[in-house]
C-alpha positions in Angstrom: 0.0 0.0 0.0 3.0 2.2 0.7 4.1 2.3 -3.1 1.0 2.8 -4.0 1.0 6.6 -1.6 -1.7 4.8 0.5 -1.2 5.0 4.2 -3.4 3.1 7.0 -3.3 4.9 10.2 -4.6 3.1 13.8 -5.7 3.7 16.9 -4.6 2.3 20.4 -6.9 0.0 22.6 -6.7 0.2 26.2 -7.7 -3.5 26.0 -9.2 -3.9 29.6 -12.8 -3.2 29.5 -12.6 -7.1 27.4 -11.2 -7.9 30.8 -13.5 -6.6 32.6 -16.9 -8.0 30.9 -15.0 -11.4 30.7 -15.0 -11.4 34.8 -18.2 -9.9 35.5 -19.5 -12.6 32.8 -17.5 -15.6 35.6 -19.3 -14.1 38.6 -23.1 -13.7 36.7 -22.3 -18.1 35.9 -21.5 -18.7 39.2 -24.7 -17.0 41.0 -27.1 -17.7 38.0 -27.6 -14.1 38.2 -29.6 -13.6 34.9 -32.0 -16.8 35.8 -32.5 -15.1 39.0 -33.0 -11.5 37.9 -35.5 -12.9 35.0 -37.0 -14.8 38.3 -37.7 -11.5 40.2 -39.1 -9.4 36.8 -41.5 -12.3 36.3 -42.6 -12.3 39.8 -40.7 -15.2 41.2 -37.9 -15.5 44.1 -34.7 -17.8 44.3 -34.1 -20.3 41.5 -30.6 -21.4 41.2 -28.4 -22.0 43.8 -24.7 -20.9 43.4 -21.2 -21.6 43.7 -18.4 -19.5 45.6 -15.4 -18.3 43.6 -13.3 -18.7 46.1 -11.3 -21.1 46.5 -12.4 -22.2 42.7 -10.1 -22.9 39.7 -10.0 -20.8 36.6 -8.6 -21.4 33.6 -7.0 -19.0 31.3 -6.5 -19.5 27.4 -3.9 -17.5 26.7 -1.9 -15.9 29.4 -1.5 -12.1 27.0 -3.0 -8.6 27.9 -6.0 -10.2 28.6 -5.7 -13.3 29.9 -3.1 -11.4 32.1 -6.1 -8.8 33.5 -8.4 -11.5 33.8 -6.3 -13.9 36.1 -5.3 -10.6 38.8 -9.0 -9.9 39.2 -9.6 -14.1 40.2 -6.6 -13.9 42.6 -8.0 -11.0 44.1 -11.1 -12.6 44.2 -9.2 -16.2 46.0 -9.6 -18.0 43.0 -7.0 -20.9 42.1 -5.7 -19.3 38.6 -3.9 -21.6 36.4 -3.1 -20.6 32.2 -1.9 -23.4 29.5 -1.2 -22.2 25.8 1.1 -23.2 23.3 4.5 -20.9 23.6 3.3 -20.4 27.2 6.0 -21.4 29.8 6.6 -21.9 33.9 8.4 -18.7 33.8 5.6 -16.8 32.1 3.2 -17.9 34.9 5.7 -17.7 37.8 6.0 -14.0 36.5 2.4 -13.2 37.2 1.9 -15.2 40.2 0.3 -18.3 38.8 0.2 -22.0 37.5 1.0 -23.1 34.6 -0.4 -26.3 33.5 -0.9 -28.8 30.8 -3.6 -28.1 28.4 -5.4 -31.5 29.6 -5.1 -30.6 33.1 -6.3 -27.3 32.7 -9.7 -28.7 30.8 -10.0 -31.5 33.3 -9.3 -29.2 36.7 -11.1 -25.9 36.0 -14.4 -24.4 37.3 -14.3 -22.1 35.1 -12.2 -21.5 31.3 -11.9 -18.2 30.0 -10.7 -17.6 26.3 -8.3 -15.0 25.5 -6.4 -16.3 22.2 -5.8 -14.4 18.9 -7.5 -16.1 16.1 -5.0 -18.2 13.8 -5.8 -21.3 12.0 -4.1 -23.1 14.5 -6.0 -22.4 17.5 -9.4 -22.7 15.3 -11.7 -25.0 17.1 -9.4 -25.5 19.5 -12.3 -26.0 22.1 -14.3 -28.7 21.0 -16.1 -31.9 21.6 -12.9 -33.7 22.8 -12.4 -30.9 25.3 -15.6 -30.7 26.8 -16.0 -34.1 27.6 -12.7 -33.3 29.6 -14.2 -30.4 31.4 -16.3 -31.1 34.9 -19.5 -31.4 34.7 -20.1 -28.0 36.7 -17.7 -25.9 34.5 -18.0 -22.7 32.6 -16.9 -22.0 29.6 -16.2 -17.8 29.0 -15.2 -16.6 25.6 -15.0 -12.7 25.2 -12.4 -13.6 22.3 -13.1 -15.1 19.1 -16.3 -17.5 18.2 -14.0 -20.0 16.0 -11.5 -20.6 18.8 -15.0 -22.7 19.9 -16.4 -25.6 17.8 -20.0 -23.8 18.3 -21.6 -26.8 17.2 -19.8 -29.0 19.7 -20.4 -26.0 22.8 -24.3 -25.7 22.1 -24.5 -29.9 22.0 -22.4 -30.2 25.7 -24.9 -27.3 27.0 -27.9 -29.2 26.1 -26.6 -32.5 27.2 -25.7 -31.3 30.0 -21.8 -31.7 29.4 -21.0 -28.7 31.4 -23.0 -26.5 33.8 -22.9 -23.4 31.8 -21.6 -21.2 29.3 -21.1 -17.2 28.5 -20.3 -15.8 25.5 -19.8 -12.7 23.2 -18.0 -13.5 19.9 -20.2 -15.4 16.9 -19.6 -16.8 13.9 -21.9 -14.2 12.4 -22.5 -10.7 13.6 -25.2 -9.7 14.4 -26.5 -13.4 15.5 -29.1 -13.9 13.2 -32.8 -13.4 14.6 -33.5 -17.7 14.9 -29.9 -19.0 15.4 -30.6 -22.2 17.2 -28.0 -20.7 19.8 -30.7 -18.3 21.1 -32.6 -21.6 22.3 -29.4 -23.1 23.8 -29.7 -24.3 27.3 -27.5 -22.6 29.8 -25.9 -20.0 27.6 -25.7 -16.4 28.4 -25.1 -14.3 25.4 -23.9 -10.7 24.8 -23.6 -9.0 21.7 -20.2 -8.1 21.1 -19.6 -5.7 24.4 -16.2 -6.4 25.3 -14.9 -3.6 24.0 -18.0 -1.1 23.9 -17.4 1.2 26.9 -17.0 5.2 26.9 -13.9 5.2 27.8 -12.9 2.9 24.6 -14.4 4.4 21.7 -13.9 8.2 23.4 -10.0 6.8 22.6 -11.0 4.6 18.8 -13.2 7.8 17.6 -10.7 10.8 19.4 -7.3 8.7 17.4 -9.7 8.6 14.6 -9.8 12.3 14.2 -6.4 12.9 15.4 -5.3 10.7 12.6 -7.5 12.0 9.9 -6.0 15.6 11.3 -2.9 14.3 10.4 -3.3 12.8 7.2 -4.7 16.2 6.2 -1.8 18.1 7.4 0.9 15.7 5.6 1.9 14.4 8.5 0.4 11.2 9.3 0.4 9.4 12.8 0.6 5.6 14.5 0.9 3.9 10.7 0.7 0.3 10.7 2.8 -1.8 8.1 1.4 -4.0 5.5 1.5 -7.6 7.0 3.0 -9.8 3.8 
């Protein structure tokens, strides 16, 4: 694009509100907060009983930015926080305080599995029908990251069989979810459409860059360019 005189300009991303909805996303699986809000608006009272996070295991996929955020918040919370990925290493995990374990161990032993990989066509259904019939029974699966890190096929088949207790999620194969995607009749899912990132504070900094970059583009001067990827 450069030879061609065409320039592509980004914008930072402070990267933790993803964090942020991927842990409050944990604590609404573990109380059955949704079932028991609905409960109350339809006139009800108490309908799920729920688990502690203390003292319960979570499970990170990958140890990054992300992954990173989400495993201080379950330590400050008392959770057991252990992280397996593929170039991830003891080191990695001694540096931040936690365990690193096999990827077996860390589908077999967790409460609770948050995803926090980049998309590559390695890691593409990485979590799938062999991996939840590893996971316990009363597991959560969280993925704030990308849909086809999950075999959604596989996930929606465990939650109606009862595989694993729950899952939360708020990547799909296609966005928007279309209107009578059989996920929306999926037992034991919590969906959210694509909020990880959609907070104040991040697009104040997407759409403020944005102009700052147009600014400069204008001015003959352009800012934060991002190299062609060959």
């Amino acid at each position: 694009t450069k030879a061609r005189g065409v320039f592509v300009s980004g914008t930072s991303s402070p990267g933790h509100a993803t964090a942020e909805l991927a842990f409050f996303l944990i604590g609404a699986m573990a109380r059955g907060l949704v079932t028991n809000a609905n409960s109350m608006s339809n006139g009800g009272w108490q309908n799920h009983l729920g688990r502690d996070l203390r003292g319960a295991t979570l499970g990170i996929l990958v140890l990054g930015r992300l992954g990173t955020e989400v495993s201080r918040f379950g330590k400050a919370f008392g959770m057991n926080v252990q992280a397996w990925s593929q170039n991830l290493t003891t080191t990695n995990c001694e540096e931040v305080g936690i365990n690193y374990v096999s990827r077996e161990t860390l589908f077999k032993t967790s409460d609770f599995i948050s995803i926090h990989l980049k998309l590559s066509d390695r890691v593409r259904h990485l979590v799938g029908t062999k991996e939840f019939s590893m996971m316990k029974k009363n597991a959560f699966l969280i993925n704030t990251s990308r849909a086809a890190i999950i075999d959604m096929t596989a996930l929606a088949k465990a939650l109606n069989n009862l595989e694993i207790a729950g899952a939360a999620i708020d990547v799909y194969d296609i966005e928007p979810l279309p209107f009578n995607d059989s996920l929306r009749k999926t037992k034991n899912l919590l969906m959210t459409p694509h909020i990880g990132y959609v907070t104040e504070e991040t697009m104040a900094i997407f759409y403020g860059q944005m102009l700052e970059s147009i600014e400069a583009m204008i001015s003959g001067n352009p800012i934060r360019l991002l190299e062609a990827k060959t």
